[in-house]
C-alpha positions in Angstrom: 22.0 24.9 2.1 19.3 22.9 1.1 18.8 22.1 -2.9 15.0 21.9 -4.1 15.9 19.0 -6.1 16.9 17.4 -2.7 15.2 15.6 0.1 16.2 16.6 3.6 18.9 14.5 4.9 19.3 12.3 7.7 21.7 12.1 10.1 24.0 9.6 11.1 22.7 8.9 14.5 20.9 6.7 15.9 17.8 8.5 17.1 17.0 10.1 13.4 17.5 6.5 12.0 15.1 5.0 14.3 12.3 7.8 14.2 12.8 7.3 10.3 12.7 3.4 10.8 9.7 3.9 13.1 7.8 6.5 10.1 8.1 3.3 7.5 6.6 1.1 10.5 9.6 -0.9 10.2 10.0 -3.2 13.3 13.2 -3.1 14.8 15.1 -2.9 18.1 17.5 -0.5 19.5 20.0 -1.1 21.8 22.9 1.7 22.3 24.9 0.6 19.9 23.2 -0.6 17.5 19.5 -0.9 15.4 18.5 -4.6 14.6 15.6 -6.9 13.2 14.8 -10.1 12.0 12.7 -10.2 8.6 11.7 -13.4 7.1 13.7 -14.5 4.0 12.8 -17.1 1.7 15.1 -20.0 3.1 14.6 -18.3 6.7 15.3 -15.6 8.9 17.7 -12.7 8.0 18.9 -10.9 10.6 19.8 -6.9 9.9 22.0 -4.3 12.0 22.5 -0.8 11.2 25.1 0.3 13.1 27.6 3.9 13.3 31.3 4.3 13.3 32.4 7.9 13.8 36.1 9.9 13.2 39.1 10.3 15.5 36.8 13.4 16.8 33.5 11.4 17.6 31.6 12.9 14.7 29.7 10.0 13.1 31.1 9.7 9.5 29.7 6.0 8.6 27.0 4.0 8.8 27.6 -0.2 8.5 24.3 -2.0 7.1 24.9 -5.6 7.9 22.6 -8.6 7.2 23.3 -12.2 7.6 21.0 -15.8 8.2 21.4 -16.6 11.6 20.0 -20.6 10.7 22.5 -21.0 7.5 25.4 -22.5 7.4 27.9 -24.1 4.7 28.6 -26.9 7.0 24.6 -27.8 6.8 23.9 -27.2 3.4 27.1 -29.7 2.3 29.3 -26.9 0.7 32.8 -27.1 1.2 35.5 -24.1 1.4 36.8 -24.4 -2.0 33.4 -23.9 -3.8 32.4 -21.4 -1.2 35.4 -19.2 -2.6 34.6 -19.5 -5.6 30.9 -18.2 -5.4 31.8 -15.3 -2.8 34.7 -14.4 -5.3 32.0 -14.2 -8.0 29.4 -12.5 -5.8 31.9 -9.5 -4.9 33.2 -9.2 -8.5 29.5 -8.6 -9.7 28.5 -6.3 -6.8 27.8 -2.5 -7.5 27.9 -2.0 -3.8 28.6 -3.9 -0.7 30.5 -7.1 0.1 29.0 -10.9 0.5 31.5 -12.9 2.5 31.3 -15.9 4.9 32.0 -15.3 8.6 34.2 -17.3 9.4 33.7 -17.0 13.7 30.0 -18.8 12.8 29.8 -19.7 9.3 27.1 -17.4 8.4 26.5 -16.1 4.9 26.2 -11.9 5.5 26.4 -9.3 3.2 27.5 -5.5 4.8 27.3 -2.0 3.1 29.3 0.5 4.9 28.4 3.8 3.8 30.8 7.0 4.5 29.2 10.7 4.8 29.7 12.8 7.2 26.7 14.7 5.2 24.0 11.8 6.8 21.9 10.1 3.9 18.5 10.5 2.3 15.6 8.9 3.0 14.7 7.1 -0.2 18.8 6.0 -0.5 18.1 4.6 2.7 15.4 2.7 2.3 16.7 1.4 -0.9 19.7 0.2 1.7 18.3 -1.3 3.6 16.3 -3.3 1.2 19.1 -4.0 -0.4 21.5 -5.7 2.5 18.8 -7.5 3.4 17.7 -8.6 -0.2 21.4 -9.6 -1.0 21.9 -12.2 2.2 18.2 -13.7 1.3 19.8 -14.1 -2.8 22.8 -15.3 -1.6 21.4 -18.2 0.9 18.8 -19.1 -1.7 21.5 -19.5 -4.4 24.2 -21.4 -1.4 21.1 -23.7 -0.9 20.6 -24.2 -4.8 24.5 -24.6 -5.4 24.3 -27.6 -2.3 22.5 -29.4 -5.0 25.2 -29.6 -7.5 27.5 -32.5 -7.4 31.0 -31.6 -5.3 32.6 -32.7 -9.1 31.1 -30.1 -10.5 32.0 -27.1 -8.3 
């Protein structure tokens, strides 16, 4: 059934994603697997995937929005484990949505959504997704590179 109030839904595969991605004339690649770009951030690159997980019965059921900046690292910009802990522990207990952590593997700053429907999503909750995982990473690098600044004494 389809509400009035309501948009028509998208599914959660990758071919309705792309042609979606491909309406906004957002660039992106696809691989099997996976939908990616790089968009420019404001210290950088950020790169984004958009990728699906399905059920124990290979119905898709979630969709993982990650972003992350490829060139940053805490190593580079001088910031040390202990204060790094201390601004992703603050970062995920002010988040609505989402989780900003440090990958560990590379060092990257990333940010993911995962978002669970087995209903697909709408188009405008989409875009604001998107926008969103990407937007978060760029905050969150900008605000690493400020916090680099401050004495190690002080955090």
């Amino acid at each position: 059934m389809v509400h009035e109030c309501c948009e028509h839904t998208i599914g959660f595969n990758l071919d309705d994603l792309a042609q979606i991605l491909t309406s906004w004339e957002f660039p992106f690649e696809r691989t099997e697997d996976r939908i990616s770009t790089t968009v420019p951030g404001r210290a950088g690159p950020i790169n984004f995937h958009m990728t699906l997980m399905s059920d124990g019965e290979a119905r898709p059921c979630m969709m993982r929005l990650l972003s992350y900046a490829p060139d940053w690292s805490h190593a580079a910009a001088g910031l040390d484990g202990h204060a790094l802990l201390h601004y992703f522990n603050r970062r995920n207990a002010e988040a609505l949505i989402g989780r900003h952590f440090l990958d560990e593997a590379s060092g990257k700053a990333a940010f993911e959504i995962t978002v669970y429907s087995s209903h697909g999503v709408f188009e405008d909750d989409l875009k604001d997704l998107v926008w969103f995982a990407i937007n978060e990473t760029d905050e969150t690098v900008a605000q690493l590179n400020e916090l680099a600044q401050v004495p190690h004494e002080v955090h």
